[in-house]
N, C-alpha and C positions, 0 to 999 in steps of 0.2 A: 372369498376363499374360506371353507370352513378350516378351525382350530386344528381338526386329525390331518385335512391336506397339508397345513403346515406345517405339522408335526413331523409330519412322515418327509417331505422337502426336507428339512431341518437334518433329520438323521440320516437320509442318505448324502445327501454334503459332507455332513461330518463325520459319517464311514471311511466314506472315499478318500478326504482331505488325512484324516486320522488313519487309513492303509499305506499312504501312499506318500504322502510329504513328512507324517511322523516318521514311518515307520522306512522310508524309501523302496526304491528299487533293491530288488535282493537277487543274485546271482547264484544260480543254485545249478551245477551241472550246465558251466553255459548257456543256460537258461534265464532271462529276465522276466522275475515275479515283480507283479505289483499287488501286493496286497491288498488294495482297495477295490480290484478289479473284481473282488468274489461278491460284494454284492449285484452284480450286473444282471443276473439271472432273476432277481427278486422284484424288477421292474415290470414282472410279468404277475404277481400278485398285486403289490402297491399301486401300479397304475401311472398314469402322465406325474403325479407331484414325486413321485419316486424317479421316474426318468430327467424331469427335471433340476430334482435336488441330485442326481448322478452327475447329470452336465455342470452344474455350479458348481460342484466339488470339484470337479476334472478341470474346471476353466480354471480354476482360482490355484490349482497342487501345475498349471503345466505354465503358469503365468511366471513362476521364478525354477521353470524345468534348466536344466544343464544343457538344453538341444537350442536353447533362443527362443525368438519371437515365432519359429516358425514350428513349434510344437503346442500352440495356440490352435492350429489349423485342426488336430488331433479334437476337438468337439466336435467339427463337420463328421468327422471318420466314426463318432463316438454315437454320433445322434443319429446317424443309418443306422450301424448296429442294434442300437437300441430300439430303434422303432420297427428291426423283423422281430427283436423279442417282445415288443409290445404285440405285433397284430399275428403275430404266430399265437401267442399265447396261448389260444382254444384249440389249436394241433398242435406243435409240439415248442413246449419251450426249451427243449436241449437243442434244435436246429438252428431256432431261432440265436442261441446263444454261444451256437459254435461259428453261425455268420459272422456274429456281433466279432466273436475273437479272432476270425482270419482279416476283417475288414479293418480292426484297430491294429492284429500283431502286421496285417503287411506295410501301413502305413506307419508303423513306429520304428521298423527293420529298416525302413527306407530314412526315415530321421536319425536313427543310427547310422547306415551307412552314409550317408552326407557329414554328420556333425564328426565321426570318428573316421574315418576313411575306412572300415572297416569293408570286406569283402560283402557285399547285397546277398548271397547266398547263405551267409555264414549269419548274419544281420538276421535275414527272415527265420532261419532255425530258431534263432535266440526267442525273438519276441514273439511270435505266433506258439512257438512251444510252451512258452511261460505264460501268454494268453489262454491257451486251450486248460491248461493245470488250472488257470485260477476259476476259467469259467464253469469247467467241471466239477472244480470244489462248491464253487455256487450255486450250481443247479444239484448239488448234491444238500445244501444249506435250504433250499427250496421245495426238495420234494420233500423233506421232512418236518418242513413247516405246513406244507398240505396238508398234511397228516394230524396235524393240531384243531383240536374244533373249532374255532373262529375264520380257520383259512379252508376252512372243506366243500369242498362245491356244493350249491346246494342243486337238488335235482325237482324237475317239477312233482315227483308224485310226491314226497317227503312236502312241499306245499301244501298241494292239496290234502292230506292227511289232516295236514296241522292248521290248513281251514276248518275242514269239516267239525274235526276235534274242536276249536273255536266255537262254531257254528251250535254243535251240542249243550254247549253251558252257556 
């Protein structure tokens, strides 16, 4: 594993863990944010050591969650989402990222509704709502990191340009 893969693992762990167990669940309009959820869109620049170091952060913030041993399960739920934003990524990563949040808010409504008894209709508004918010803020965190010259696609003629130009001196 090169140093940047670790790097980049390292900080999405400690995004997530630092959104979401610092900073907790935040109730906004009936609405459950999780703050660490916004970087989840950026798995689609970073790559597997960014979905990974996502999952480890998510295992380690749902290991002492308020829902029990069975908001553990919530990486299975975490790591599909993740992986349509991973292979969407070259068409579109806001689909890919609106999966990831219906996939994680229906499975977290349903651990709401179990662990509170709270109504499953009422449960899914909550957490699918406050999933789509954070994943939006993140694919909004995303497209403006594209826009940075390090994260800018590169295209094949800008290549070959910059062979040829090479090629000259």
């Amino acid at each position: 594993m090169k140093y940047s893969d670790f790097a980049v693992f390292v900080l999405m762990a400690g995004f997530y863990v630092a959104g979401t167990a610092a900073i907790g669940r935040i109730e906004v309009a009936g609405l459950f944010i999780k703050p660490g959820e916004i970087v989840s869109p950026l798995i689609a620049l970073f790559g597997v050591p960014a979905l990974l170091g996502f999952l480890f952060g998510q295992f380690m913030t749902n290991s002492a969650s308020p829902f029990g041993p069975m908001d553990l399960i919530t990486t299975a739920f975490a790591l599909a989402g993740l992986l349509a934003i991973y292979f969407m990524r070259r068409r579109s990563v806001l689909l890919g990222a609106l999966i990831y949040a219906v996939l994680t808010g229906v499975w977290t409504a349903y651990l709401i509704s179990t662990a509170t008894g709270a109504l499953l209709s009422e449960a899914l508004v909550a957490a699918v709502g406050g999933q789509l918010i954070m994943v939006i803020a993140g694919y909004l965190v995303y497209s403006w990191l594209r826009r940075l010259e390090p994260f800018r696609p590169i295209h094949a003629q800008s290549i070959e340009q910059q062979y040829s130009e090479y090629e000259k001196r």
